[in-house]
C-alpha positions as CSV (number, residue, x, y, z in Angstrom):
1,X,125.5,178.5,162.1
2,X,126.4,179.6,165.6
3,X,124.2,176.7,167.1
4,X,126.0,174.1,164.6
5,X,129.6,175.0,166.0
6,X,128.2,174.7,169.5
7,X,127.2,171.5,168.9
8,X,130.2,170.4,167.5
9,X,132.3,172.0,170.3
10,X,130.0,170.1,172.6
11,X,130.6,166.5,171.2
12,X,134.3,167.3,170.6
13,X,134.5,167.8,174.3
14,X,132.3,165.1,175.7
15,X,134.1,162.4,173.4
16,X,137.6,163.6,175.0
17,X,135.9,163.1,178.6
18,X,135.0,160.0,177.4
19,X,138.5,158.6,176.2
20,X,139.5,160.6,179.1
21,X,137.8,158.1,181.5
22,X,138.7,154.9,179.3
23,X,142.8,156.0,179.7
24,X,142.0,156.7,183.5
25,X,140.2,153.3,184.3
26,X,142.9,151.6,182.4
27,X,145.8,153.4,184.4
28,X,144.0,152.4,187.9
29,X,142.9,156.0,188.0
30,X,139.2,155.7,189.0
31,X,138.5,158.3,190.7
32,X,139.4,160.3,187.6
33,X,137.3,158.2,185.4
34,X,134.5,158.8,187.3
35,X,134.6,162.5,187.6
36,X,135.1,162.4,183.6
37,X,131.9,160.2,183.4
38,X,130.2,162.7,185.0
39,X,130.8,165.4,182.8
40,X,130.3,163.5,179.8
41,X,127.2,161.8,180.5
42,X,124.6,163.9,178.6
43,X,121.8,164.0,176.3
44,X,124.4,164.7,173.5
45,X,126.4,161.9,173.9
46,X,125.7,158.7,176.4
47,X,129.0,156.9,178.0
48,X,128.7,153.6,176.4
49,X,127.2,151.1,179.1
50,X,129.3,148.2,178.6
51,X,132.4,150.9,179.9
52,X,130.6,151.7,182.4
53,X,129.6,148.4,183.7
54,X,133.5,147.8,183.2
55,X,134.1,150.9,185.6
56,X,131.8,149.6,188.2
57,X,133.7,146.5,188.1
58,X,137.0,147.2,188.9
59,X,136.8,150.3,190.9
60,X,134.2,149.0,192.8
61,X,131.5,151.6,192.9
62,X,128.2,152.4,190.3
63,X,127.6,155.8,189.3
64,X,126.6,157.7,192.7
65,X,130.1,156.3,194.4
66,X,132.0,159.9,193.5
């Protein structure tokens, strides 16, 4: 049971990171976004690639550029 509640703990916090960085790319705030990518991208739960080809875009750096 404990292993089921860290597991849900875990998703619960990667999917904020993730809407974290969607609210941060749309407020220009890309450095934020990508710091939040960071932290979310795991084997629990991948950052959708078509955000971050969007994030690449318009703040003008791939995944390393932190």
């Amino acid at each position: 049971m404990v292993v089921s509640y860290r597991v849900i703990l875990k998703g619960s916090i990667m999917r904020h990171l993730q809407n974290s960085a969607i609210a941060c790319c749309q407020n220009g705030e890309y450095d934020r976004a990508w710091e939040d990518v960071h932290k979310a991208q795991s084997p629990a739960l991948q950052v959708p690639p078509e955000f971050l080809n969007d994030l690449r875009e318009v703040s003008g750096r791939d995944w390393n550029g932190l």
